[in-house]
N, C-alpha and C positions, 0 to 999 in steps of 0.2 A: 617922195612921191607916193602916191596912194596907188596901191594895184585894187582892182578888185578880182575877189576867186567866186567863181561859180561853181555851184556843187560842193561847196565848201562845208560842212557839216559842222555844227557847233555840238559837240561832246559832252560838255559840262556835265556838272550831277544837278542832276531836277529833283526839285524836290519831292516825294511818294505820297501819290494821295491814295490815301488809305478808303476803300468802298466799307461802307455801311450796309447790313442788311434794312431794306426799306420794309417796319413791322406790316402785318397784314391790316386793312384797312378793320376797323371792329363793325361788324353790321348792325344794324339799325336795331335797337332794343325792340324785341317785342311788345304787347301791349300792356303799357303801365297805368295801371288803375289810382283813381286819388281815391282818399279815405272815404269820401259819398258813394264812390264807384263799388269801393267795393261792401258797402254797407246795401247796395241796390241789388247789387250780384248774391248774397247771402241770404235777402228779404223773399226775392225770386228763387231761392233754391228752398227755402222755407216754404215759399207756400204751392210751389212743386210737391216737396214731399208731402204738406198736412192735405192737398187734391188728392194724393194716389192711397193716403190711408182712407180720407172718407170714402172713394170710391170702392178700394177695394177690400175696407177693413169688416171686421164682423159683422154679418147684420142680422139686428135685430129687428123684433117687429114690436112695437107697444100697440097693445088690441086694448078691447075693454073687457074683454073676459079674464078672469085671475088660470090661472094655467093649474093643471092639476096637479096639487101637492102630492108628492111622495107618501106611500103608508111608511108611518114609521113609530117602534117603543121606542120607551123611556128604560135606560140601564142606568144603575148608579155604579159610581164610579169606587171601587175596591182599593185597597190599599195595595201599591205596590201594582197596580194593572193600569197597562199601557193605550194607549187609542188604537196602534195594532194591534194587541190581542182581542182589544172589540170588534176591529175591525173583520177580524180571521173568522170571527166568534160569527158576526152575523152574515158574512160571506162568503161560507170557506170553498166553494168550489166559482168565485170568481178573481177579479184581480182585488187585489187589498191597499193598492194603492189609489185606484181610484173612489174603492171603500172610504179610504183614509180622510180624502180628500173633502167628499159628501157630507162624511159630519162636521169636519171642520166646518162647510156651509153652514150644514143646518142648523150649528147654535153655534154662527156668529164668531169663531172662535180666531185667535190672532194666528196660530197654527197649531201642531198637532201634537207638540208639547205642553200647550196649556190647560191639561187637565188638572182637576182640582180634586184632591179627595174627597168623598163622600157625596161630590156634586151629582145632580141628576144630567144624561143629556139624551137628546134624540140622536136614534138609530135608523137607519133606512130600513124595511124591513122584503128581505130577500127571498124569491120563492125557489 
């Protein structure tokens, strides 16, 4: 004969299901530029910066008048004599470095070490 039981509880072992942590979902990449994008983004930062130097870079003015040259001798250059000591020489109670700089101008010179012996050059002439 078959009984049946109510509230009869079936004990067994079940099998364990093991939780997972579910990862966080990854969010949506920011924005990904293609090779053109970002050749367009660079061209525009380009011509942003060469706007803000014409705007605000040096200015100059081209007139038709020649602007007043400088008085200035002729020293020749000594053996063993430096373009600072000319420079002290024809400047001594201003700065010597902006001295230094002036003749390098005024003959053309690559900088301030390229004195030549015996060569002649112009000097600003200081009052």
């Amino acid at each position: 004969m078959s009984s049946i039981a109510f509230g009869h509880h079936d004990h067994s072992v079940r099998p364990v299901r093991h939780l997972r942590a579910v990862p966080e979902p990854r969010p949506a990449p920011g924005l990904r530029l293609t090779r053109r994008g970002k050749a367009v983004v660079l061209a525009a930062a380009v011509a942003v910066i060469a706007l803000l130097v014409v705007m605000f870079g040096s200015s100059s003015f081209a007139g038709d008048q020649a602007g007043a040259a400088p008085e200035t001798t002729s020293v020749r250059v000594l053996p063993g004599q430096t373009l600072w000591q000319i420079a002290a020489e024809a400047n001594p109670n201003g700065d010597i470095r902006k001295t230094v700089d002036e003749i390098v101008r005024l003959n053309s010179l690559p900088n301030a070490s390229a004195l030549q012996l015996g060569s002649e050059i112009a000097v600003p002439v200081y009052e």
